[in-house]
C-alpha positions as CSV (number, residue, x, y, z in Angstrom):
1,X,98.1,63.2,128.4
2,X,95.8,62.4,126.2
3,X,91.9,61.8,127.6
4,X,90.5,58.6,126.0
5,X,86.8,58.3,124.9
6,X,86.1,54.5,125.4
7,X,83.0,54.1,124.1
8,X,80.9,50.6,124.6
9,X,78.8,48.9,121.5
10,X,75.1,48.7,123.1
11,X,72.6,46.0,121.7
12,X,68.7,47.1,122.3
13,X,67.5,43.9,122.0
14,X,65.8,43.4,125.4
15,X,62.0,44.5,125.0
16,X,59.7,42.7,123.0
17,X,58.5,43.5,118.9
18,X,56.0,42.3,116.9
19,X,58.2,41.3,114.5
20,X,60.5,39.5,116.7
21,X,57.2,37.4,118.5
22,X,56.1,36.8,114.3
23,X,59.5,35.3,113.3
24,X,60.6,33.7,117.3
25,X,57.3,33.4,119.2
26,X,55.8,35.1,121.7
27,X,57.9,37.4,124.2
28,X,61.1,36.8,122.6
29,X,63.5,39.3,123.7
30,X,67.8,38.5,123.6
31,X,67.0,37.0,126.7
32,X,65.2,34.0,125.3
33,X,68.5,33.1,123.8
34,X,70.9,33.8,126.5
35,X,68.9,31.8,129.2
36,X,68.7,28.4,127.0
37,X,72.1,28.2,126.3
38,X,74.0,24.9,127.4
39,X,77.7,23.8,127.9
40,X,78.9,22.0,124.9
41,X,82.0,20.2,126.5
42,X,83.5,19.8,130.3
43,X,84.3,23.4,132.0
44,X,82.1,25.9,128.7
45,X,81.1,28.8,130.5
46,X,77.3,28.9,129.5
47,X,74.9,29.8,130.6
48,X,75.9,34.0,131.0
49,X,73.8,34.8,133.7
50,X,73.5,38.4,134.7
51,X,74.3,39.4,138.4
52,X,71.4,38.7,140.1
53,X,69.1,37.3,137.2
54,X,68.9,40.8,136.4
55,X,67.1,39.9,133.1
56,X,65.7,43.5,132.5
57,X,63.3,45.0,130.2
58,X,64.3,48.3,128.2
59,X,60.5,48.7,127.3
60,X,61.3,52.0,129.6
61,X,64.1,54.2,130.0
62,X,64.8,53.7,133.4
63,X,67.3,50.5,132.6
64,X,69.3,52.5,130.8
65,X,70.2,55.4,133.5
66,X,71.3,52.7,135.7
67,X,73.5,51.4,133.2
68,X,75.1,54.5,131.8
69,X,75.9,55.0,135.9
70,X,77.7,52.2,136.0
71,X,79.2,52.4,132.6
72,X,80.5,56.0,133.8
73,X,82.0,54.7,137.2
74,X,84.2,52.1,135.5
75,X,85.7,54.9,132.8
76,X,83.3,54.3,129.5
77,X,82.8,57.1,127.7
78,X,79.3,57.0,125.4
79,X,77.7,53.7,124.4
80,X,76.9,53.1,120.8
81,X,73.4,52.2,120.0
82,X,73.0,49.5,117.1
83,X,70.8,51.0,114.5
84,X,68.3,49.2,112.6
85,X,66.7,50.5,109.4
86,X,65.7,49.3,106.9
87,X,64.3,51.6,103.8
88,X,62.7,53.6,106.3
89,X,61.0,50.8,107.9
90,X,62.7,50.6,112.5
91,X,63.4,48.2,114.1
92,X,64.2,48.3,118.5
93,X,64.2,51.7,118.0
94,X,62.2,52.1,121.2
95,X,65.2,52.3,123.8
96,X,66.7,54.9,121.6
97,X,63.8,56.5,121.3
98,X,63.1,56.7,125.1
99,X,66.6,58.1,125.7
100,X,65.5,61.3,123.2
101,X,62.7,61.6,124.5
102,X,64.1,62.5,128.3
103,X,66.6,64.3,129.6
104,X,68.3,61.5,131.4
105,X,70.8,59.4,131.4
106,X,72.6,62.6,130.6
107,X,75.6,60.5,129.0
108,X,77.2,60.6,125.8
109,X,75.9,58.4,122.6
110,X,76.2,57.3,119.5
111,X,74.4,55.3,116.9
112,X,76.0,52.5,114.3
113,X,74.0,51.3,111.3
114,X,73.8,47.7,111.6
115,X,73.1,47.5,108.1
116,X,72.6,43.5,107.2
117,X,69.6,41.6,106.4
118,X,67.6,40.1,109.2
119,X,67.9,36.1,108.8
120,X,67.0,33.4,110.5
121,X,70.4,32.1,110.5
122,X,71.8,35.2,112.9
123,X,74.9,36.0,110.5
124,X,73.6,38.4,107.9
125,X,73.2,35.5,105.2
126,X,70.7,36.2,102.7
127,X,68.7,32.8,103.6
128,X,66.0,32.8,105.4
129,X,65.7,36.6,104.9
130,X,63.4,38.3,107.5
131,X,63.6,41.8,106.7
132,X,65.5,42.7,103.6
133,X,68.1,45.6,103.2
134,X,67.8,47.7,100.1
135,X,70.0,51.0,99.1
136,X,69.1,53.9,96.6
137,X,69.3,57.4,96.4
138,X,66.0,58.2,97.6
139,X,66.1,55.9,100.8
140,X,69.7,57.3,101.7
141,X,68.1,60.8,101.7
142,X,65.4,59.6,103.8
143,X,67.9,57.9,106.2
144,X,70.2,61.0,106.8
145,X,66.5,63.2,107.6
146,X,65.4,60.9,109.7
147,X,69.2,61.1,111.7
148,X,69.8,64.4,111.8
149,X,67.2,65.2,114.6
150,X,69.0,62.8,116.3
151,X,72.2,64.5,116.3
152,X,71.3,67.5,117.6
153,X,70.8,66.0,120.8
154,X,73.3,67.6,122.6
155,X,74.6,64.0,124.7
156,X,75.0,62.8,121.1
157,X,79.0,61.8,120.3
158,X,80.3,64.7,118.6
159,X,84.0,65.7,117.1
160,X,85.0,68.9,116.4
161,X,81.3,69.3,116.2
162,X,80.8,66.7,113.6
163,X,78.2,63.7,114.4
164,X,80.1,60.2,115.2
165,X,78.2,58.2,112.7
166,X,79.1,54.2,112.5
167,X,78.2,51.9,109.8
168,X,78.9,48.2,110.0
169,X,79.1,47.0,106.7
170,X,80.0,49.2,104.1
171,X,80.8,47.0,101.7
172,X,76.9,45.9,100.9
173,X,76.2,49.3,99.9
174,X,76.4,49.2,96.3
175,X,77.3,53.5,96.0
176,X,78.6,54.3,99.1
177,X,80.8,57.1,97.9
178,X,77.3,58.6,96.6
179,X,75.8,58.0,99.9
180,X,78.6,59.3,102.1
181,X,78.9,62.8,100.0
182,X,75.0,63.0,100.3
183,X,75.0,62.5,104.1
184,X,77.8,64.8,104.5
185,X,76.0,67.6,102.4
186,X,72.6,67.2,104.0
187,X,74.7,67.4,107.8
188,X,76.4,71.0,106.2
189,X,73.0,72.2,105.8
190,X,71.4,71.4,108.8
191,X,74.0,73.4,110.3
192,X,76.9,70.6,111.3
193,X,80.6,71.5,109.9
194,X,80.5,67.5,108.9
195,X,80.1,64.1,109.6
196,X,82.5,62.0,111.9
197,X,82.1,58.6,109.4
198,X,84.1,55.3,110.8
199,X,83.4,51.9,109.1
200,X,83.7,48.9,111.0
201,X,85.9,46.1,109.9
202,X,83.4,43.7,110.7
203,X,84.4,41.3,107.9
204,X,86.6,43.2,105.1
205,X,89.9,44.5,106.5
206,X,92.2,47.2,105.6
207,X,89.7,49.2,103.0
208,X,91.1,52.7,103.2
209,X,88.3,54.7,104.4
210,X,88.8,57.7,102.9
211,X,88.5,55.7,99.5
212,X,85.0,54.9,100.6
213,X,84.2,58.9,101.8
214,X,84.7,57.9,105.5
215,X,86.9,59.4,107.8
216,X,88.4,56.4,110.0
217,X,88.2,52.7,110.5
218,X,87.3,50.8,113.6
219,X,88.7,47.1,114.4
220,X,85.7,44.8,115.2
221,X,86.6,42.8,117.9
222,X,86.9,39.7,117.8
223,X,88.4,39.8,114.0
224,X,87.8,36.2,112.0
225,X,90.8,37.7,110.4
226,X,93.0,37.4,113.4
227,X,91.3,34.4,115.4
228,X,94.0,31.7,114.8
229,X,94.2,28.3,114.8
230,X,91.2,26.4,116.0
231,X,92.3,25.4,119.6
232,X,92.1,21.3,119.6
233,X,94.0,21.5,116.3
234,X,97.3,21.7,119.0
235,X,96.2,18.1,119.8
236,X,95.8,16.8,115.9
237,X,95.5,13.2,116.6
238,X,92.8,14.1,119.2
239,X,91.1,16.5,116.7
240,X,91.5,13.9,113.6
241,X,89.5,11.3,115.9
242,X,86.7,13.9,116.6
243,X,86.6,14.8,113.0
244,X,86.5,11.1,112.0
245,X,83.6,10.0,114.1
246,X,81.8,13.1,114.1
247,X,81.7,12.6,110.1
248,X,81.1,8.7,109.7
249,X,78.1,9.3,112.3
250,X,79.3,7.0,114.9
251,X,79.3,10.6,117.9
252,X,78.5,14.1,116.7
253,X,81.4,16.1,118.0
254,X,80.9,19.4,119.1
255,X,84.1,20.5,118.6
256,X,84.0,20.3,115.0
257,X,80.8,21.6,114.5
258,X,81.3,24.6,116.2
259,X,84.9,26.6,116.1
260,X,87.1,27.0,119.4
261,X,89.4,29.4,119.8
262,X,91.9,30.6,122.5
263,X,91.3,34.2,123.8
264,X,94.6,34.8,124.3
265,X,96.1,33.7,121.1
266,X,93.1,36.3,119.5
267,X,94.5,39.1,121.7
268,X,97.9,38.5,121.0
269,X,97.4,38.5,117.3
270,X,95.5,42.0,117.7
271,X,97.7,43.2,119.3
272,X,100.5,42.8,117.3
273,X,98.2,42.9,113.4
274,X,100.1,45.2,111.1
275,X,99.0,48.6,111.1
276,X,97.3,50.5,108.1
277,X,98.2,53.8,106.9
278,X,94.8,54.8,107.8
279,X,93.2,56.1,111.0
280,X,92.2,52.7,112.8
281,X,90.4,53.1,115.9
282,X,91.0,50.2,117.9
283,X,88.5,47.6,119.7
284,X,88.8,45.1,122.8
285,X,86.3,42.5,123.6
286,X,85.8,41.0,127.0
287,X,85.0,37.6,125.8
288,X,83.0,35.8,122.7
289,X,80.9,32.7,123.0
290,X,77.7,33.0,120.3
291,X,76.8,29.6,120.8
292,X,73.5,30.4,122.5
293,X,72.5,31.5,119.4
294,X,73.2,28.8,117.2
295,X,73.0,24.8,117.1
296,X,76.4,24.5,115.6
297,X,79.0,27.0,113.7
298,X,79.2,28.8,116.7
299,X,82.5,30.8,117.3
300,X,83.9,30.2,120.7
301,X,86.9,31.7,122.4
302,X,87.8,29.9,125.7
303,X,90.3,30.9,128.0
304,X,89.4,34.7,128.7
305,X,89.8,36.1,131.8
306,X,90.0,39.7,133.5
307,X,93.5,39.9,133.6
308,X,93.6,39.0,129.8
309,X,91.3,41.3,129.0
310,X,92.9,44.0,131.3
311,X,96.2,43.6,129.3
312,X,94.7,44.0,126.1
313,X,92.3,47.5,127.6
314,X,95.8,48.6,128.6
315,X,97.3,47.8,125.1
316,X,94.7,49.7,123.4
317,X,94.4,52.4,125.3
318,X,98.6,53.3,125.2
319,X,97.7,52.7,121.3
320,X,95.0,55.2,121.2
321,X,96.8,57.6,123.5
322,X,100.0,57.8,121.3
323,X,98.3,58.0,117.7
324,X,95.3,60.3,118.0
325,X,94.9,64.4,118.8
326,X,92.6,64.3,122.0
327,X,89.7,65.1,120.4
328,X,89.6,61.9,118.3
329,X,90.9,59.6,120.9
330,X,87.7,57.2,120.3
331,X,88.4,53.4,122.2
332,X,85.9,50.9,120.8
333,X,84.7,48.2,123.1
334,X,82.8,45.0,122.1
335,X,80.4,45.0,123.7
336,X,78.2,46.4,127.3
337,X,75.1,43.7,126.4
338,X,75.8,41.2,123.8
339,X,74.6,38.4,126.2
340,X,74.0,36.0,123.9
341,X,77.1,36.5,122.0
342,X,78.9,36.2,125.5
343,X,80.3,39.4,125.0
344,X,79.6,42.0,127.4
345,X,81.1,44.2,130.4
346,X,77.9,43.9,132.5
347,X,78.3,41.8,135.6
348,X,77.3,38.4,135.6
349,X,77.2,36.0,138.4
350,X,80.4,34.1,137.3
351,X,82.8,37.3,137.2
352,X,80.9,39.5,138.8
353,X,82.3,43.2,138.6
354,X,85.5,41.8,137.5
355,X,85.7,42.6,134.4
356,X,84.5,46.4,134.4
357,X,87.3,46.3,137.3
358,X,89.9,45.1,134.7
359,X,88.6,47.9,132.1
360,X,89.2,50.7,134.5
361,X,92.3,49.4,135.7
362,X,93.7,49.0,131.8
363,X,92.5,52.5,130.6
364,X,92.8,54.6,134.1
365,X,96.2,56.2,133.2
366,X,94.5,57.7,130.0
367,X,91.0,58.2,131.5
C-alpha cells in the first residue's frame, strides 16, 4: 500500500520583528491577534486558546522540536514553512533559520513562497501596502541562490531527489514560465536532477501546472471556490431582516458583515469537486474562523468537528493513495499554527488532542 507523506502548512509568526512592532506596536507576534478575538454571535468558538495557554515564543528552536514530536506521533510527515521574501529583503525567517542552523528536530521540511504583498488589510490587497512584492530576472536569480543552501539540508522534502518547492500565488508573477526554467536550471547545476514545483490554488483554480513550468497543483483548503452558500441564507426571511437593518443602520449585523459558512457543506463539496487532468495534490483543513484578524469580512465556517474532519483526512488520504506512485504521495494539511485563522491541528483547550486523534485515525491505513 502506498505510504502517504502528510505534510502540515507551518506559520512562523510567533516571535517578535521590527517590522511587525513598526506597522502593529510593540511585541506583536500572531498571538496578539489570536488572544483578542471575541464571539460574534451565541455558541462562535473564539477565542482559540492553546492547551494550556501555551502561547510560545519561536525566538529559539526548542518550540519547534517539541512540535515536530508531536506532529510525528499523530502520522504528519514534514511541515511546510511559509516563506517570506521579498526582492531579497526576509521576513520571520528566524525559526527557519534556527532549524538550519541545528541538527534537531531531525524531521522532514519544506518551504512555500508566500508570495503576496504585506497589507494592512491581511488579504494580499495592494492597500495599505506594507512591504511590496516585486519580480524580475535578476531578483529571481537571487531568490533561487539564496534557496538552494537550503535544500541541501538533508531533512529538506525531497522527491526523486528533487527539492519540494511551493509557491502560493503564481499567478502575480508576471513571467513565471521564465522564472520556473531559471530555478530549474540553477537546481541542475548545483547538483539536484530538478525541482519538485506545486502551485497552490489559493485563489485561481484548475491552471494546468505544467502550462506554468510546475510540476503539480495543490488544493488550498478551505477553497472560496467550493465554500457554498452562506449558512443563514437557508433561513432567507431571517437573513433578509439582518440584511435590512444591518443596512438602514437601525443594528449592525454580524452576520452580514462577516461570511458564515457550514464545514460540512465545504467538505462535502471538496470532496466531490471535479477532478483536473492534472496532478492535484489534495488538502484538508481542521477548521477556519479568520475573524480574529479582521473587524468584518471575516470567513467563518461553523459546524466543524473531529469526526468531520476525520471523514474528510480519510477521504483524502484513499485519494492520494489510489492516484499517486509512492514517492509522490504528498497529503497537504491546512494548517499545524494558523491560530488566528482558527485553523490549526495543535491542541487547544476546547478539543484538546482531538483533532490530531481524528488525523491519525483518517490517514493510519495509509500511514
Amino acid at each position: 500500500m502506498t505510504k502517504i507523506k502528510a505534510i502540515a502548512l507551518y506559520l512562523p509568526q510567533y516571535h517578535e520583528i521590527k517590522e511587525n512592532n513598526e506597522w502593529w506596536g510593540q511585541g506583536f507576534t500572531e498571538w496578539t491577534n489570536v488572544k483578542k478575538a471575541k464571539p460574534l454571535i451565541p455558541n462562535h468558538y473564539q477565542p482559540h486558546v492553546p492547551l494550556n495557554q501555551n502561547y510560545y515564543n519561536l525566538d529559539t528552536n526548542e518550540t519547534l522540536q517539541q512540535q515536530a514530536k508531536l506532529a510525528a506521533s499523530y502520522g504528519i510527515h514534514a511541515f511546510c514553512f511559509y516563506h517570506y521574501w521579498f526582492n531579497g529583503k526576509l521576513l520571520l525567517e528566524k525559526p527557519i533559520h534556527n532549524l538550519l542552523n541545528s541538527p534537531e528536530p531531525n524531521f522532514p521540511f519544506c518551504l512555500c513562497w508566500a508570495n503576496e504583498n504585506w497589507t494592512r488589510r491581511w488579504n494580499g490587497g495592494d492597500k495599505d501596502i506594507l512591504m511590496e512584492q516585486n519580480y524580475g530576472e535578476a531578483d529571481d536569480l537571487k531568490h533561487i541562490e539564496y534557496l538552494i543552501p537550503i535544500f541541501k539540508d538533508p531533512r529538506y522534502l525531497k522527491i526523486d531527489g528533487k527539492p519540494v518547492f511551493i509557491m502560493y500565488r503564481t499567478e502575480l508573477h508576471p513571467d513565471i514560465n521564465a522564472a520556473t526554467a531559471l530555478w530549474r536550471r540553477e537546481v541542475q547545476q548545483a547538483g539536484f536532477p530538478d525541482l519538485y514545483l506545486i502551485r497552490t490554488e489559493s485563489f485561481k483554480t484548475n491552471i494546468d501546472p505544467q502550462s506554468i513550468g510546475f510540476d503539480a497543483a495543490m488544493e488550498f483548503a478551505p477553497s472560496g471556490c467550493f465554500k457554498g452558500r452562506k449558512i443563514w441564507k437557508k433561513n432567507l426571511l431571517k437573513y433578509l431582516t439582518h440584511k435590512f437593518l444591518h443596512k438602514t443602520g437601525i443594528k449592525k449585523s454580524p452576520i452580514i458583515e462577516n461570511g458564515f459558512f457550514d464545514y460540512e457543506q465545504l467538505v462535502k463539496n471538496m470532496m466531490n469537486r471535479p477532478m483536473p487532468k492534472f496532478k492535484l495534490h489534495r488538502c484538508i483543513t481542521p477548521s477556519w474562523d479568520n475573524s480574529a484578524r479582521r473587524k468584518s469580512k471575516a470567513t467563518i465556517y461553523l459546524n466543524s468537528s473531529p469526526a468531520q474532519f476525520e471523514t474528510w483526512t480519510k477521504f483524502a488520504s484513499q485519494y492520494t493513495a489510489s492516484n499517486f506512485e509512492p514517492e509522490t504521495a504528498l497529503m497537504f494539511v491546512n494548517a499545524w499554527n494558523e491560530w488566528a485563522e482558527g485553523c490549526h491541528l495543535e491542541p487547544d483547550e476546547k478539543y484538546g488532542y482531538a483533532y490530531l486523534e481524528a488525523f491519525k485515525k483518517g490517514i493510519e491505513n495509509y500511514n
